[in-house]
N, C-alpha and C positions, 0 to 999 in steps of 0.2 A: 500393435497399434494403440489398446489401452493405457500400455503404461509409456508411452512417446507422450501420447497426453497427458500423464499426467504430469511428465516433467517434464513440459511446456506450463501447464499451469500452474507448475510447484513455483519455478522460475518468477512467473510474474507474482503470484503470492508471495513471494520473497521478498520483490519491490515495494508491493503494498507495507509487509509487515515491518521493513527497516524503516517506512516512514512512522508508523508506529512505534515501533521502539526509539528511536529518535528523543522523540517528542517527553518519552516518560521517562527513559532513562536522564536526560541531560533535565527537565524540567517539570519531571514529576507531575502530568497534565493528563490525563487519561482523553484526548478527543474523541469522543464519540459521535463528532460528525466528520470522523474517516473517510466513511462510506458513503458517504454524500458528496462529497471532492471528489472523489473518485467516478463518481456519474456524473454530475456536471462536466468532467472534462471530457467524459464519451460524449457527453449531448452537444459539448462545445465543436469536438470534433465534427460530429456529424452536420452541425449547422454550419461550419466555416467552409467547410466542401461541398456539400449540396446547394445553400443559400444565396453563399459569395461565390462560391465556383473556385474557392485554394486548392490549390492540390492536395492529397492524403497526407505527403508529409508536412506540410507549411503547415497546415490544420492542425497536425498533431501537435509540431512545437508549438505553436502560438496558446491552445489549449493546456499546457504545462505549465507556459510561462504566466496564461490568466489566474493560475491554481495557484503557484506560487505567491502570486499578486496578492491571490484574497485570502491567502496563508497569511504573508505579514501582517494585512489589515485585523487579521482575526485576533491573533497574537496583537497585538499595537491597543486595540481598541477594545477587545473583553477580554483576554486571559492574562495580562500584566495585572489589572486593576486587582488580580485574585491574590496575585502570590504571596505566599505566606499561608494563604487560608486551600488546602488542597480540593475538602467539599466545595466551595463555592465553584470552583474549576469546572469540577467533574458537573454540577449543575447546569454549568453556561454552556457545556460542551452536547451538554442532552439535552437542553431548549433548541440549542443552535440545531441539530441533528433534525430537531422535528419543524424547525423553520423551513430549514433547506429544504428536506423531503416535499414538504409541501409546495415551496415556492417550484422546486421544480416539477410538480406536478399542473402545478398553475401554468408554467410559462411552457414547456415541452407536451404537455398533456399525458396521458396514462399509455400510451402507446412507445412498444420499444424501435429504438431507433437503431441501427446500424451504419455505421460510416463509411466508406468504399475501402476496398482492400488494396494494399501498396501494388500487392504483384495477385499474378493468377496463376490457376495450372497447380500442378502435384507433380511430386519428386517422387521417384522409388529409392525404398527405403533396403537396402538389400536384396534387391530383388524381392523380399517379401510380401512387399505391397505399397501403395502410393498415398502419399502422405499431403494435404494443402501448402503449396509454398507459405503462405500468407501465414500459417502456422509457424513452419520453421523460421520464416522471419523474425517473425514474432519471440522466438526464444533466441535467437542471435540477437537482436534488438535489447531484450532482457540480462542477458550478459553481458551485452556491453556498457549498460549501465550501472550493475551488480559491481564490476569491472570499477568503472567512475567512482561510485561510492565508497567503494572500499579504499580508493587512491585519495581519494580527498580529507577522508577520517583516517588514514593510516600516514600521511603522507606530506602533507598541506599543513599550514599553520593554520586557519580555520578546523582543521581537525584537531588537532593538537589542543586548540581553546576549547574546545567542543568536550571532549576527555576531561580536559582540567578544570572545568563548573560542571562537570558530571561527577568527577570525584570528590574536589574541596572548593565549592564557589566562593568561600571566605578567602581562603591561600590564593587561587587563582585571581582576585583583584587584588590583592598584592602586588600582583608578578605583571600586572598590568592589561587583564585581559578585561572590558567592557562584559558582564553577564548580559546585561540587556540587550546589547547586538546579538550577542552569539543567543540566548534566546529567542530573538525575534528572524533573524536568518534559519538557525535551527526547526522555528515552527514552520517556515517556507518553505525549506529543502521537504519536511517529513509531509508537508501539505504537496506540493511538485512531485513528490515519490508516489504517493496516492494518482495523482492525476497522471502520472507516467502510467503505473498499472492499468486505469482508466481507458487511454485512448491505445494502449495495446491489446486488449481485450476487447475492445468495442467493435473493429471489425469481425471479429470470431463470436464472441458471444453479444450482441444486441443488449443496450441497456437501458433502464427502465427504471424511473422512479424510485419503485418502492423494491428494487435489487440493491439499494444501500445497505439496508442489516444484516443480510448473507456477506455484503461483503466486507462489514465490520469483524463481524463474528469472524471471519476465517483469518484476519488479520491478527487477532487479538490470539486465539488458539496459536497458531503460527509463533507469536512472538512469548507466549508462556511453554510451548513445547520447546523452541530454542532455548529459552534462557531470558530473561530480561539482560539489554544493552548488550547481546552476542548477535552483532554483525556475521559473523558466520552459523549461529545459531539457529539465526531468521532463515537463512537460505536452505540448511537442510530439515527445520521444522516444515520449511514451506515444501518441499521436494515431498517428504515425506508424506503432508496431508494430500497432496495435488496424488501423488500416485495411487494412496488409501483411498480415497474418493472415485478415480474413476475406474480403478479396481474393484470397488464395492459396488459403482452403480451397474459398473457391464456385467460380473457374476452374481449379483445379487438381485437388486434393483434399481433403478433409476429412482423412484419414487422415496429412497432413505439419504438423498446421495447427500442432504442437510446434517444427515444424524451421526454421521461416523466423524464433522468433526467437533460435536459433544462428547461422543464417544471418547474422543483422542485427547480432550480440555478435564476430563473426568478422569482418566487414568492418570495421566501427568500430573495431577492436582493430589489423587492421592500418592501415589511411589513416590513422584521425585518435582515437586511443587518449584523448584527453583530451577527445574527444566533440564535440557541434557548440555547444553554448554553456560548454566549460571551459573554466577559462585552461593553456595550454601551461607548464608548469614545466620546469625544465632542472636 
């Protein structure tokens, strides 16, 4: 049962962390208000279906598509003005982090909220024992977006532009690709990719405020144990933490389940700093 969980969580942490790498590989922009996108589209969730009375799924997408929204505007209106200058970035992105935090403690209050679960009931899982559908949803949900992604960047001319101002943004407007669209879409998809993890986690784990840093943090781990810019990096980086974690909190303790992944940021930093699917730069 431990380790079902954790690769259901690794799963969504994967989503998280390709919105992550996204963002730094193609535009060098470190967001660190990740995690804050990410709760706003749980809270968004929760209020479009309790509030309005949408259904669990209308809620969800619509809550994605908000995320998306205020991806572009973010990109559009403080992290364009930066580029060039990569500090000022990383600055705007740790103001922004501490705005949100707050605003959404202002406007949802300090109380965790949960959003209704799509389906009910448990599955047996081998006969071994019986598992919350709404879970297994929840990681067929996650693949099939893992799925999307990977078709859109491997497959798609939007992907293709996406690669070629990740490799040579000078060559790529040659050859006629806009960077500041693919930019400004780019910082939307990795903001959307955040808010997807969001409201797929929100029915199962309740979100709260000040759960933004925890879930920057496992994002950013995730995406330096991959690799920077490894699409499939992120997914077994994330596979990996989500299993180490709930591996560690059921035989060890709950009370460290934060610390294994510093643990796992601290090892990869020192052995192999450019992660298990980077390429080694010199």
């Amino acid at each position: 049962m431990y380790l079902t969980n954790g690769i259901v969580i690794g799963v969504i942490n994967a989503i998280s962390a390709i919105g992550v790498s996204l963002i730094v590989g193609i535009m060098r922009v470190v967001n660190f208000a990740h995690g804050e996108l990410y709760i706003f589209a749980g809270y968004f969730s929760y209020h479009l279906s309790t509030s309005l009375g949408l259904s669990p799924l209308l809620a969800m997408l619509l809550s994605v598509f908000f995320i998306f929204l205020i991806g572009l505007g973010m990109e559009r209106l403080l992290i364009r003005p930066t580029y060039g200058d990569e500090m000022y970035s990383l600055i705007i992105t740790f103001v922004l982090s501490i705005v949100l935090q707050n605003a959404a403690l202002l406007i949802f209050g300090p109380y965790p909220n949960k959003p209704p679960a799509l389906v009910s009931g448990a599955t047996s899982i081998l006969g071994l024992y019986h598992y919350g559908n709404q879970r297994l949803l929840s990681f067929f949900i996650s693949i099939a977006i893992l799925l999307f992604v990977f078709y859109l960047v491997r497959r798609t001319w939007f992907g293709k532009s996406i690669r070629a101002v990740s490799q040579d943004r000078g060559m790529s407007g040659l050859v006629g690709v806009d960077h500041l669209k693919v930019n400004m879409f780019s910082f939307g998809l990795g903001a959307a990719l955040a808010g997807a993890a969001g409201v797929i986690i929100a029915p199962i784990f309740p979100v709260t405020p000040t759960g933004s840093s925890a879930v920057s943090l496992t994002a950013f781990v995730v995406v330096v144990l991959g690799g920077m810019g490894s699409l499939k990096g992120c997914v077994i980086g994330g596979l990996i933490l989500g299993i180490l974690e709930n591996l560690g909190a059921a035989y060890i303790s709950t009370m460290y389940r934060a610390i294994f992944g510093f643990i796992v940021l601290i090892l990869v930093l020192v052995f192999r700093p450019w992660g298990l699917f980077g390429e080694k730069t010199t």
